[in-house]
Kinemage of the C-alpha trace (Angstrom):
@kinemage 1
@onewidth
@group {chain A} dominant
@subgroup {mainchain}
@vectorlist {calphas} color= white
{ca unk a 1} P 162.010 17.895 -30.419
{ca unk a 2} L 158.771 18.154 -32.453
{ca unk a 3} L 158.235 20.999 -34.892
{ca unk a 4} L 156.040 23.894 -33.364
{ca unk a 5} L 154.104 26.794 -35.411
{ca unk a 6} L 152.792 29.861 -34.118
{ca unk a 7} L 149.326 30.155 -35.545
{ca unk a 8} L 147.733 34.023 -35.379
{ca unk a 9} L 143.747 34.825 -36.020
{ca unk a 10} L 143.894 37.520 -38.892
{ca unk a 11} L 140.645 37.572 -39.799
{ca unk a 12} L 137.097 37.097 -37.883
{ca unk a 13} L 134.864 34.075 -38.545
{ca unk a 14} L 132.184 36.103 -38.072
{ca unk a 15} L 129.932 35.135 -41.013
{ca unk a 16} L 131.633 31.964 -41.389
{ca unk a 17} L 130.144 28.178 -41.559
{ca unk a 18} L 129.320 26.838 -38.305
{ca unk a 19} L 132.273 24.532 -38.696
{ca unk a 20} L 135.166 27.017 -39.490
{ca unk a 21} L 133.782 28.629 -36.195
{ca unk a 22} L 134.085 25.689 -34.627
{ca unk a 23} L 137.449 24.952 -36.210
{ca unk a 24} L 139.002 28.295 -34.923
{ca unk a 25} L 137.796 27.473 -31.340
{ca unk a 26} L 139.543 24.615 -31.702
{ca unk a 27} L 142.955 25.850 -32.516
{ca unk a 28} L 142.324 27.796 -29.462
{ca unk a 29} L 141.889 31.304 -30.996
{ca unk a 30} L 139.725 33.024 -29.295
{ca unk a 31} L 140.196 36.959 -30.559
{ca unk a 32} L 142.035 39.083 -33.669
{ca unk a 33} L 145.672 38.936 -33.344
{ca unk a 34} L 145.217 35.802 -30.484
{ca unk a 35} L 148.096 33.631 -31.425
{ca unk a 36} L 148.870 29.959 -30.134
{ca unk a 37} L 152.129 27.937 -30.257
{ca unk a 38} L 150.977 24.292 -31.397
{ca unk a 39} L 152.806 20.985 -32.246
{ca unk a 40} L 153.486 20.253 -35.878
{ca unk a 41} L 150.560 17.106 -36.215
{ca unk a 42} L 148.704 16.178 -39.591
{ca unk a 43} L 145.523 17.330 -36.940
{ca unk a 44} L 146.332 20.549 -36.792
{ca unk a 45} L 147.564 20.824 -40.061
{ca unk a 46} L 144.387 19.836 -41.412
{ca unk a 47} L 142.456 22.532 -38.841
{ca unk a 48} L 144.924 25.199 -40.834
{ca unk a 49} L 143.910 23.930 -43.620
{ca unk a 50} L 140.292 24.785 -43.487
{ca unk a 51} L 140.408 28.144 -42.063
{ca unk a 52} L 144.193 29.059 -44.054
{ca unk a 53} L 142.089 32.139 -45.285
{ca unk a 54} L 141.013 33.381 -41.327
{ca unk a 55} L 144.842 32.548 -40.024
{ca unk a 56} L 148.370 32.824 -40.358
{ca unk a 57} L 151.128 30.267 -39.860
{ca unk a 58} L 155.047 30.771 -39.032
{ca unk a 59} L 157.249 28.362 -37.316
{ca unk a 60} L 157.625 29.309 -33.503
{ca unk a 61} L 160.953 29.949 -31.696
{ca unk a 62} L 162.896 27.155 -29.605
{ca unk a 63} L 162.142 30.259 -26.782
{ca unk a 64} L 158.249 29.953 -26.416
């Protein structure tokens, strides 16, 4: 079974580049405090990446 992480918005991207924006839409966060289980891929770990200072990232429970 692949490696999931729950990834939480923290902060807003109001004010942000265009493209951090667009990178948080991406990940699927839409609000504060919207939080998304996601597979574990070098794609999404390079989305974190850029916008590490807008997000949080934990590993998800098996439950989810």
């Amino acid at each position: 079974m692949a490696l999931k992480l729950k990834v939480t918005l923290v902060r807003s991207p109001i004010h942000r580049e265009e493209s951090q924006k667009a990178t948080v839409r991406g990940l699927g966060l839409r609000h504060l405090h919207h939080a998304r289980v996601l597979e574990d891929t070098p794609a999404i770990r390079g989305m974190i990446t850029k916008v590490q200072h807008l997000v949080t990232v934990e590993p998800a429970d098996d439950a989810q």
